[in-house]
N, C-alpha and C positions, 0 to 999 in steps of 0.2 A: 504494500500500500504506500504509495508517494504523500508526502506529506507538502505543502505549499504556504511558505511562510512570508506573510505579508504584513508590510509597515508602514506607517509616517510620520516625518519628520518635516519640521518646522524651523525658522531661526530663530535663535535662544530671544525672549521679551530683551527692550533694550535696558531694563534695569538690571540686565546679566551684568551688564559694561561701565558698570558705573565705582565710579572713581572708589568708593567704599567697598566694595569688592575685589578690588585689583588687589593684586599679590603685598606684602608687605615691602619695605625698603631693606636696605641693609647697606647700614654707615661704612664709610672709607674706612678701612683700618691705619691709616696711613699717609703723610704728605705726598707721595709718591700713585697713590690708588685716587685722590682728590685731584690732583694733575690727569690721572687717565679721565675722569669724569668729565675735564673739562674738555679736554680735547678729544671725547667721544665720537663727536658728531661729525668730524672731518680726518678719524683716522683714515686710511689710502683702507679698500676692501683686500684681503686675501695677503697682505705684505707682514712678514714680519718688522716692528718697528721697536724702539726703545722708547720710552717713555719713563722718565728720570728712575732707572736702571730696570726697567717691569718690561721682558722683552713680552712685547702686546702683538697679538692677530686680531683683525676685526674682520668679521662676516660684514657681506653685506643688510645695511639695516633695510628691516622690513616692518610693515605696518602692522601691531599686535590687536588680538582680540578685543583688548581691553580702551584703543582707541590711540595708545602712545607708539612714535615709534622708537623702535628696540635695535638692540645691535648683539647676535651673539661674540663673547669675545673669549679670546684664549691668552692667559694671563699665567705667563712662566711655566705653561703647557698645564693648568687646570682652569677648568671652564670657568666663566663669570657669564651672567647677560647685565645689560646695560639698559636703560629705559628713558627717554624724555620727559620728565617732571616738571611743576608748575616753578620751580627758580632752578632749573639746571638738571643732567642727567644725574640721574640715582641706577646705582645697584639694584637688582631683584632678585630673587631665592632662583635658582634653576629647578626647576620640578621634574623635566626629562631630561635625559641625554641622549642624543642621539647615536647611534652608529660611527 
């Protein structure tokens, strides 16, 4: 007997997306990680670079679910992500990793 399994789906309400929902921050640990923050938004994509001695990769940024945009980053070869915040980018928790 074949069974036939059917669904729908919707897009999330937009109060999915609302700024009290979005992931928490997580502070610079460091003068050195507030320099990456700043210069977030115009790291070169795909280059390894120094950033006052933090050898930095920036993915290219892409527009998040949550509304900001993001930048996955690789920070002394472990992940960080990066986010556009209401005075400057901010750190967010990584929730996956990819591949």
């Amino acid at each position: 007997m074949a069974w036939l399994a059917c669904g729908c789906a919707s897009a999330p309400p937009a109060a999915a997306f609302s700024p009290e929902l979005a992931p928490s921050t997580l502070a610079a640990s460091s003068a050195a990680e507030n320099e990456l923050l700043r210069r977030a938004p115009e790291l070169p994509s795909g280059e390894v670079v120094d950033v006052s001695g933090l050898q930095v990769r920036a993915a290219p940024p892409y527009a998040a679910a949550s509304g900001r945009q993001c930048r996955s980053l690789e920070v002394d070869q472990l992940p960080r992500l990066a986010c556009a915040g209401e005075s400057g980018w901010v750190f967010v928790p990584v929730l996956v990793e990819g591949p």
